[in-house]
Each structure stands twice: as structure tokens, then as C-alpha cells.
N, CA, C and O atoms as CSV, one atom per row, in Angstrom:
chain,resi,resn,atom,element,x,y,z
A,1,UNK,N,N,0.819,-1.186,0.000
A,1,UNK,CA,C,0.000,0.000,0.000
A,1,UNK,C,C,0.866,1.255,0.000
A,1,UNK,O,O,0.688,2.170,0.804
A,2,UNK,N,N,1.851,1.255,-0.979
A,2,UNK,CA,C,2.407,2.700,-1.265
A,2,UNK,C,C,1.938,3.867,-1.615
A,2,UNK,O,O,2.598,4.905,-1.637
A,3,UNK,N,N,0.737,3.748,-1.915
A,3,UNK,CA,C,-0.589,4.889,-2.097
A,3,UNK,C,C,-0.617,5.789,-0.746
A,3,UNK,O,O,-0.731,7.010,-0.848
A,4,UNK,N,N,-0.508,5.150,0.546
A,4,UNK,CA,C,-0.507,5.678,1.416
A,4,UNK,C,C,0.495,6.769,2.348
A,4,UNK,O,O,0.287,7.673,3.157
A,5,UNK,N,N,1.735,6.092,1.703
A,5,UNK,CA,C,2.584,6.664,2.468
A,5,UNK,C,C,2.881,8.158,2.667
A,5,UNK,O,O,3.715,8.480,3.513
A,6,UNK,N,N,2.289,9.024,1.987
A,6,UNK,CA,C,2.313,10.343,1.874
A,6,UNK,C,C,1.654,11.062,2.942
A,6,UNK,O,O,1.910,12.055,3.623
A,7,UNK,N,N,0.303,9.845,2.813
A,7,UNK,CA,C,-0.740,10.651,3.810
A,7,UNK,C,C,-0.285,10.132,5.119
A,7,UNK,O,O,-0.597,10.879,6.046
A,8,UNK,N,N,0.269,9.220,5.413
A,8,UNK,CA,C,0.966,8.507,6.419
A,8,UNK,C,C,1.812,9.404,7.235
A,8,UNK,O,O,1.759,9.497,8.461
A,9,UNK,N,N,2.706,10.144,6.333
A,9,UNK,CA,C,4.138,11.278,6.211
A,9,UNK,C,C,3.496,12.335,7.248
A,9,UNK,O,O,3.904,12.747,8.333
A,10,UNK,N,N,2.099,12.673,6.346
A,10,UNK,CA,C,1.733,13.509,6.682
A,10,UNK,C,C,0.948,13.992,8.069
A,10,UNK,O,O,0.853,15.135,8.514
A,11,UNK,N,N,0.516,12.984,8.505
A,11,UNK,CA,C,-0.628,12.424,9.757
A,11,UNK,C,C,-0.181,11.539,10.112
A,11,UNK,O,O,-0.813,10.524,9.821
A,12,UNK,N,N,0.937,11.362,10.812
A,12,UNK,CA,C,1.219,10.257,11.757
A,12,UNK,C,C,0.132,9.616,12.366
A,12,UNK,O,O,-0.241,8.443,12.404
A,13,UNK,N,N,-0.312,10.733,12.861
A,13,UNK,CA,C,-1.232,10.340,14.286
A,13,UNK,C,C,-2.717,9.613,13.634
A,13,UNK,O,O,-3.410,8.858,14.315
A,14,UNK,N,N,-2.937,9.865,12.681
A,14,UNK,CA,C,-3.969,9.194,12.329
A,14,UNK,C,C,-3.683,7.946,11.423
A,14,UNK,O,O,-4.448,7.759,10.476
A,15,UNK,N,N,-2.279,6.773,11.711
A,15,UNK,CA,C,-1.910,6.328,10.835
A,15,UNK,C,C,-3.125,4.884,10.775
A,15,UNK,O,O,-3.513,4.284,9.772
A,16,UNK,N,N,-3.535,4.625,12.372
A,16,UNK,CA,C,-4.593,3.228,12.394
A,16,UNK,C,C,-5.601,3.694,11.293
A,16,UNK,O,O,-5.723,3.093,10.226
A,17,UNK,N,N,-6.341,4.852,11.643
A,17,UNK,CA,C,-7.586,5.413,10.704
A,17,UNK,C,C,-7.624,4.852,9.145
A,17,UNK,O,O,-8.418,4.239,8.431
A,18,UNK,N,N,-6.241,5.448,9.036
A,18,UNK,CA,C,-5.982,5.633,7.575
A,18,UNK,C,C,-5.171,4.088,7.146
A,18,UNK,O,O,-4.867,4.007,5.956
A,19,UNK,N,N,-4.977,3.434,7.628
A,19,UNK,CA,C,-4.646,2.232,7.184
A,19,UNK,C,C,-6.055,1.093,7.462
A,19,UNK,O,O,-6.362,0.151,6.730
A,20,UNK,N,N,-6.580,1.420,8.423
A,20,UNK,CA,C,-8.581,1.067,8.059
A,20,UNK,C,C,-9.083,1.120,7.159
A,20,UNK,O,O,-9.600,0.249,6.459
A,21,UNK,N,N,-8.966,2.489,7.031
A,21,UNK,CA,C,-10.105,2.668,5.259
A,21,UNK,C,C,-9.042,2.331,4.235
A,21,UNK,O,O,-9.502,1.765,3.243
A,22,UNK,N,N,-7.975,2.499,4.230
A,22,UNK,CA,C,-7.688,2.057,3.208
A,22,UNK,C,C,-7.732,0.536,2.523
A,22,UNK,O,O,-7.684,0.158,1.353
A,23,UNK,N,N,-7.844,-0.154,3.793
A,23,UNK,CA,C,-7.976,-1.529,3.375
A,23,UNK,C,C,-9.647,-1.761,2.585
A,23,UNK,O,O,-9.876,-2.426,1.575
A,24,UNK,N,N,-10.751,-0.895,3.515
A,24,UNK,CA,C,-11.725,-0.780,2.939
A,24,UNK,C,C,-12.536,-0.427,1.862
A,24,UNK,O,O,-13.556,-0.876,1.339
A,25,UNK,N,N,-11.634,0.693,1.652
A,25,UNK,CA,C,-12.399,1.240,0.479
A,25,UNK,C,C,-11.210,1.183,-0.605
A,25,UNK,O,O,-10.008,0.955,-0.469
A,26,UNK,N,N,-11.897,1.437,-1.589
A,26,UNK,CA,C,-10.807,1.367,-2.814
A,26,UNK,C,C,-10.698,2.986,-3.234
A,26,UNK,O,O,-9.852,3.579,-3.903
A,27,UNK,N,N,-11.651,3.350,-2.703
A,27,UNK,CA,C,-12.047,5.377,-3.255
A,27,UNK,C,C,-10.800,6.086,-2.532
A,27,UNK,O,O,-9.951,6.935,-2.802
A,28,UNK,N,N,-11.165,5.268,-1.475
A,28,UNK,CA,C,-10.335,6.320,-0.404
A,28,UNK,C,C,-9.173,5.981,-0.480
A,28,UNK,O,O,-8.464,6.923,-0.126
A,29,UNK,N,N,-8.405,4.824,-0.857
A,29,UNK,CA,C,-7.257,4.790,-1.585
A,29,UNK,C,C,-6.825,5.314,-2.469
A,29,UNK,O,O,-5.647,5.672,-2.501
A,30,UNK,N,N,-7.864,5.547,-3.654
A,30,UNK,CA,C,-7.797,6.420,-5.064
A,30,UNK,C,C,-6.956,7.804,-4.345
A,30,UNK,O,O,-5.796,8.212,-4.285
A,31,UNK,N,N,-8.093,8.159,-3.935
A,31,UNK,CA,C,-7.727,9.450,-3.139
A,31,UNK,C,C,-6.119,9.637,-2.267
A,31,UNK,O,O,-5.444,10.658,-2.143
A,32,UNK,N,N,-5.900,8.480,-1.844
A,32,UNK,CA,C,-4.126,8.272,-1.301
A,32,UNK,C,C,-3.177,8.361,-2.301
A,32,UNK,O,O,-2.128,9.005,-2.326
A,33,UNK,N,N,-3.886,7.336,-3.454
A,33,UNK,CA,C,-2.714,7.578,-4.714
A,33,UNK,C,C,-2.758,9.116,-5.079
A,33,UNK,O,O,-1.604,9.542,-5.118
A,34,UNK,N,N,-3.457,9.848,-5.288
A,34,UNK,CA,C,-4.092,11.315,-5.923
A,34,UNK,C,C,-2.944,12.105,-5.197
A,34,UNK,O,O,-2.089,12.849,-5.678
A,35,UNK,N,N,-3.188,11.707,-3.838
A,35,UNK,CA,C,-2.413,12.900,-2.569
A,35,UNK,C,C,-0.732,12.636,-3.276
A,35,UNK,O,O,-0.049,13.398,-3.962
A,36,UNK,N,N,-0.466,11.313,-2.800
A,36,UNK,CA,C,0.857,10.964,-3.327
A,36,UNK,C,C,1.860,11.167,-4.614
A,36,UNK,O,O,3.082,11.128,-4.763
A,37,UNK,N,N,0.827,11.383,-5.397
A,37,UNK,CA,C,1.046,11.870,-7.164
A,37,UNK,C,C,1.204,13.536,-6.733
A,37,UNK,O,O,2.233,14.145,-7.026
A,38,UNK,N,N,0.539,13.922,-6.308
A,38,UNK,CA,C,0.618,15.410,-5.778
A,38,UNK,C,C,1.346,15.680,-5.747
A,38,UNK,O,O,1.942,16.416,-6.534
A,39,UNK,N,N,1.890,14.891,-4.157
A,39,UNK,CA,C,3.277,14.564,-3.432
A,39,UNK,C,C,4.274,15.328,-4.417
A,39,UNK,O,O,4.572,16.498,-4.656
A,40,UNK,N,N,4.656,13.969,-4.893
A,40,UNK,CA,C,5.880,13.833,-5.959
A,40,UNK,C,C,5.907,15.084,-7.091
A,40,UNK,O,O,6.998,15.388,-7.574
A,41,UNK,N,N,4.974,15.635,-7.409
A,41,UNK,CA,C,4.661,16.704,-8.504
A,41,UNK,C,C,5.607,17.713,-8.146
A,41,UNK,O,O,6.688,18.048,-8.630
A,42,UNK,N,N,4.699,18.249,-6.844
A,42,UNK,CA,C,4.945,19.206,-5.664
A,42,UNK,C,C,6.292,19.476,-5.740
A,42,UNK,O,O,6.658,20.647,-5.835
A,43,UNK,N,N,7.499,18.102,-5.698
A,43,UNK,CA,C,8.907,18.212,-5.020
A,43,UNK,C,C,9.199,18.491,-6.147
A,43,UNK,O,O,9.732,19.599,-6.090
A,44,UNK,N,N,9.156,17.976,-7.659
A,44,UNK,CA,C,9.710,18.231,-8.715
A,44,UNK,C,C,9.703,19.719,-9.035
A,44,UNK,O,O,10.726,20.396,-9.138
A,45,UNK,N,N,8.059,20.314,-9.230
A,45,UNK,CA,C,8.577,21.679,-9.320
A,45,UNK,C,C,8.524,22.634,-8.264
A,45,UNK,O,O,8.017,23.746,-8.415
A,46,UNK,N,N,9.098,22.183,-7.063
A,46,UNK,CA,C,9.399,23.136,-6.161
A,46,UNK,C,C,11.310,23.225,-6.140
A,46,UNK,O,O,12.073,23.996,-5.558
A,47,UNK,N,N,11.518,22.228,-6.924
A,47,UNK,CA,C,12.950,22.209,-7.240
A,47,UNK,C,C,13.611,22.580,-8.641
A,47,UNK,O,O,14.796,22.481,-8.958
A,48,UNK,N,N,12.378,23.100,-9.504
A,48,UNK,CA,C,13.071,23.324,-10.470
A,48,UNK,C,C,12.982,25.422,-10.576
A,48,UNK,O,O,12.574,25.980,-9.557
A,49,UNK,N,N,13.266,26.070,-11.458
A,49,UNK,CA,C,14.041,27.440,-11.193
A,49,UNK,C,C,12.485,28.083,-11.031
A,49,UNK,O,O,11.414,27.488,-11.153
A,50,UNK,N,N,12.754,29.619,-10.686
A,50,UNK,CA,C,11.250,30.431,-10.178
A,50,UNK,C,C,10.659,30.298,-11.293
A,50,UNK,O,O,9.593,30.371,-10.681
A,51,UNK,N,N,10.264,30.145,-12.574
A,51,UNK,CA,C,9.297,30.171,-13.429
A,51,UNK,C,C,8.494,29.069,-13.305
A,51,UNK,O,O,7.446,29.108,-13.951
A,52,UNK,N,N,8.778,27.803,-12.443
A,52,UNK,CA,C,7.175,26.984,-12.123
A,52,UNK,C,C,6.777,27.285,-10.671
A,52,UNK,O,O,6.225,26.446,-9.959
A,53,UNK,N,N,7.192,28.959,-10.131
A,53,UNK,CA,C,6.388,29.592,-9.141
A,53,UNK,C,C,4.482,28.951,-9.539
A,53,UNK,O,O,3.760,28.286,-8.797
A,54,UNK,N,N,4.291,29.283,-10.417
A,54,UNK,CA,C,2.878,29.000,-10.311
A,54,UNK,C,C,2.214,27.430,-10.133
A,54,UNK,O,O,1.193,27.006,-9.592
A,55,UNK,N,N,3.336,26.801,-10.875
A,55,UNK,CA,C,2.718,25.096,-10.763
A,55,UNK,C,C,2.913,24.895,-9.499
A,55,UNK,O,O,2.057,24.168,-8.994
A,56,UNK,N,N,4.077,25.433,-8.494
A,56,UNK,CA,C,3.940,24.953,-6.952
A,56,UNK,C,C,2.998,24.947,-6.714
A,56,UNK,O,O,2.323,24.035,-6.235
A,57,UNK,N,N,2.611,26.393,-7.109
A,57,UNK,CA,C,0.761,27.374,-6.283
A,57,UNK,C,C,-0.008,26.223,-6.622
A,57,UNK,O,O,-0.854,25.654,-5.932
A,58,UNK,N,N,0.309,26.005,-7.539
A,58,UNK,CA,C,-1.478,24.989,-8.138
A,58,UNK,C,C,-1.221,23.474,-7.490
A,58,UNK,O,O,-2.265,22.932,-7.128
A,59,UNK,N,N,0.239,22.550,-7.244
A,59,UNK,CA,C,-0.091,21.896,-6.635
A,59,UNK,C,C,-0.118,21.678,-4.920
A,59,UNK,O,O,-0.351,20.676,-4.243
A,60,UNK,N,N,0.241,23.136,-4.535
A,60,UNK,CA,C,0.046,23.170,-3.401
A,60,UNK,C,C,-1.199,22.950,-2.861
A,60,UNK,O,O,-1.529,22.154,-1.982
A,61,UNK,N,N,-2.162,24.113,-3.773
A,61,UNK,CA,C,-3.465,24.537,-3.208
A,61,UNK,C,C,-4.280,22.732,-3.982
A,61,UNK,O,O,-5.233,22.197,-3.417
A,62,UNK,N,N,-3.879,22.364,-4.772
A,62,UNK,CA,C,-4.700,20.450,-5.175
A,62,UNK,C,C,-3.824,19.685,-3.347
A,62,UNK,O,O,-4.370,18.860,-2.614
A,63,UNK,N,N,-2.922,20.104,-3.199
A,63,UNK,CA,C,-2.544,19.011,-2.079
A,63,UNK,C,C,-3.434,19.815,-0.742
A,63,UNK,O,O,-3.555,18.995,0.168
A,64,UNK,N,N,-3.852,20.692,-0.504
A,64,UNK,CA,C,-5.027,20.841,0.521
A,64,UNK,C,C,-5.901,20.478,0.434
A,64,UNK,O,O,-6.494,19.820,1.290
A,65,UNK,N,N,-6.447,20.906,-1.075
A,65,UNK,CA,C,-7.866,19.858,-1.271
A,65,UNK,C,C,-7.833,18.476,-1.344
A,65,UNK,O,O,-8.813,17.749,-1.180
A,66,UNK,N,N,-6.865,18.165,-1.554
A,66,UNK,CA,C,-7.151,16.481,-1.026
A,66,UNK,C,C,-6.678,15.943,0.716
A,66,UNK,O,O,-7.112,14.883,1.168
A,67,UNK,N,N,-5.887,16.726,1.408
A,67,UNK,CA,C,-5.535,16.952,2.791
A,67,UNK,C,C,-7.242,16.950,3.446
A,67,UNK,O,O,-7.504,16.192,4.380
A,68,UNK,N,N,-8.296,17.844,2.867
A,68,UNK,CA,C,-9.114,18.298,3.276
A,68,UNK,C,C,-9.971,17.186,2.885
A,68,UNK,O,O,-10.445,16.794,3.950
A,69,UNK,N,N,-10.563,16.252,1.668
A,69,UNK,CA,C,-11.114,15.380,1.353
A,69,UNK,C,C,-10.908,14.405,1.803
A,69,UNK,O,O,-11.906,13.683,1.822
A,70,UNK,N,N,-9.427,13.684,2.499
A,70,UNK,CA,C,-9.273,12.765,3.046
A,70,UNK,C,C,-9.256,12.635,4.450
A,70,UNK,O,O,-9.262,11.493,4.908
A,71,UNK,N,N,-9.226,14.018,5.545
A,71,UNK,CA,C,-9.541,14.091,6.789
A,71,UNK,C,C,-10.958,13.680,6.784
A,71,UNK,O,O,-11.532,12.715,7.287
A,72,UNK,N,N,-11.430,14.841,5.963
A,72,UNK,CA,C,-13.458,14.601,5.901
A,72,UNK,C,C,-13.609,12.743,6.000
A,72,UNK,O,O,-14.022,12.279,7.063
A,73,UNK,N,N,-13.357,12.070,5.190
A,73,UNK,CA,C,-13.531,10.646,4.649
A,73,UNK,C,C,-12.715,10.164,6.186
A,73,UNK,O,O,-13.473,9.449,6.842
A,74,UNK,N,N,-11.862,10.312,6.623
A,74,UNK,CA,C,-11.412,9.769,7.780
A,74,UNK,C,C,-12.694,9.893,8.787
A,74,UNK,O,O,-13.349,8.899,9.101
A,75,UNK,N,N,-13.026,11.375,9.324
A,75,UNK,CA,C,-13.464,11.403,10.171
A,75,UNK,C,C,-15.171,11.227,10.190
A,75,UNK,O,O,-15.820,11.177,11.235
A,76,UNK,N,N,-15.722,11.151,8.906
A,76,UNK,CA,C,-16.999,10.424,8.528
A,76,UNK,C,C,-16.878,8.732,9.058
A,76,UNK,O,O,-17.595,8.126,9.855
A,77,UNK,N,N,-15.472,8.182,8.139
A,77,UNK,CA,C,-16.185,6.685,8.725
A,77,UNK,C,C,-15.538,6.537,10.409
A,77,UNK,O,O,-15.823,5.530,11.057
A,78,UNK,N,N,-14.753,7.521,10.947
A,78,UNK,CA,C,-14.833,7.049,12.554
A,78,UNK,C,C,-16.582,7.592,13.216
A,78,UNK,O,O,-17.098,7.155,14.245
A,79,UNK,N,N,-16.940,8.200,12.658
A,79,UNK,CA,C,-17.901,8.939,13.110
A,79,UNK,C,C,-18.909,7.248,13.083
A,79,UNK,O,O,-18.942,6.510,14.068
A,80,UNK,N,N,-19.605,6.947,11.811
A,80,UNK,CA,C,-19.683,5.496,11.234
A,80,UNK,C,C,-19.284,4.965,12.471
A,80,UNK,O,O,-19.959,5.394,13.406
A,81,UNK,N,N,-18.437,4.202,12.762
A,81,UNK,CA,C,-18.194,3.187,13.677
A,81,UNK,C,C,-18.803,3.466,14.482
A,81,UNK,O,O,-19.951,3.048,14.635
A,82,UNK,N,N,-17.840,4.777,15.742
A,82,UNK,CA,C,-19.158,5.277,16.868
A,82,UNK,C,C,-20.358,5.034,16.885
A,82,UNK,O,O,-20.895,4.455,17.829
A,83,UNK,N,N,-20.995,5.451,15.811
A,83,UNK,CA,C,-22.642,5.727,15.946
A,83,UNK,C,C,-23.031,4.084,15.558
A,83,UNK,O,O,-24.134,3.777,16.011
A,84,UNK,N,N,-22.316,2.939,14.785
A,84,UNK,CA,C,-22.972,1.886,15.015
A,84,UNK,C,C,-22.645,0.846,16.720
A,84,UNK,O,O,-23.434,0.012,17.163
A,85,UNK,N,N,-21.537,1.167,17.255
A,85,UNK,CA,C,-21.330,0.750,18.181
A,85,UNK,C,C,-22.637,0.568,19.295
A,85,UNK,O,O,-23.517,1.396,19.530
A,86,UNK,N,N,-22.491,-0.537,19.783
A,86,UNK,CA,C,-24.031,-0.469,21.157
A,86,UNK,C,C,-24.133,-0.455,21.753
A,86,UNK,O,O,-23.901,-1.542,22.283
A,87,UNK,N,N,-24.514,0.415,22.506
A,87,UNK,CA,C,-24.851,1.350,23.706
A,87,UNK,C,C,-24.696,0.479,24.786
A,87,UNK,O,O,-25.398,-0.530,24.855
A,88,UNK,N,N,-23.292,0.923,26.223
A,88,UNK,CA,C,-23.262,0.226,26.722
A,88,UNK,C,C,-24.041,0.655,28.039
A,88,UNK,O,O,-24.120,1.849,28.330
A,89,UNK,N,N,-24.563,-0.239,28.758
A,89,UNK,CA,C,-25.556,-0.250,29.994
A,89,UNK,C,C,-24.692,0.237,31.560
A,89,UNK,O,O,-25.314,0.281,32.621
């Protein structure tokens, strides 16, 4: 699951979460590969000379929106679990 490791990089702390759904869903993996492709974009032209100033911008601001799509999707299916869990006496 090398799809993950970015978001992994990125959120330690949520590494159980995110190695949950990922086994689960295949979307929310999509979405790991997406971040990770980002990833790698990101380093290439943040290393090449100031004229891909703007491609940083653009994959900076795509690597929040998926930062932001994959917390949401995290914290929907913990939410999910909670609320099916049964009520203890």
C-alpha cells in the first residue's frame, strides 16, 4: 500500500484510521494515490528554477484539497463506527 505513504508522512497520528479505510475502500485509496502523485509533482517543481512559481501554487493549493477530502472521509467513517457501536448499559 504505497498509495498511502504520503498521507501517512503527513498524519502520523492518524496512521490506524488511515490504514482502516484504506484496506476498505478502494475510493479512499484512489484518493491516497491522488495525494501521493501530488506529493511527488509538488517536489519536482518546487525544485526546479522560479518560473514553475505557479505550478507549486497549483499543486500546493490540489494538495489541501485532497488533505481536506481525506480528513473529511477519515473522520466520517470514525464517526460510522461510533454511531454503530451499542450502547453500553
Amino acid at each position: 500500500m504505497e498509495d498511502i505513504r504520503s498521507i501517512l508522512d503527513r498524519y502520523p497520528q492518524r496512521e490506524l484510521d488511515i490504514r482502516r479505510l484504506a484496506t476498505r475502500s478502494p475510493v479512499f485509496r484512489s484518493v491516497c494515490g491522488d495525494y501521493q502523485q501530488t506529493v511527488r509533482a509538488l517536489r519536482y517543481w518546487e525544485k526546479m528554477a522560479a518560473e514553475s512559481a505557479s505550478r507549486v501554487e497549483d499543486y500546493t493549493s490540489f494538495l489541501k484539497e485532497l488533505e481536506t477530502e481525506i480528513l473529511t472521509t477519515l473522520n466520517r467513517s470514525i464517526a460510522n463506527v461510533v454511531q454503530t457501536k451499542p450502547d453500553e448499559e
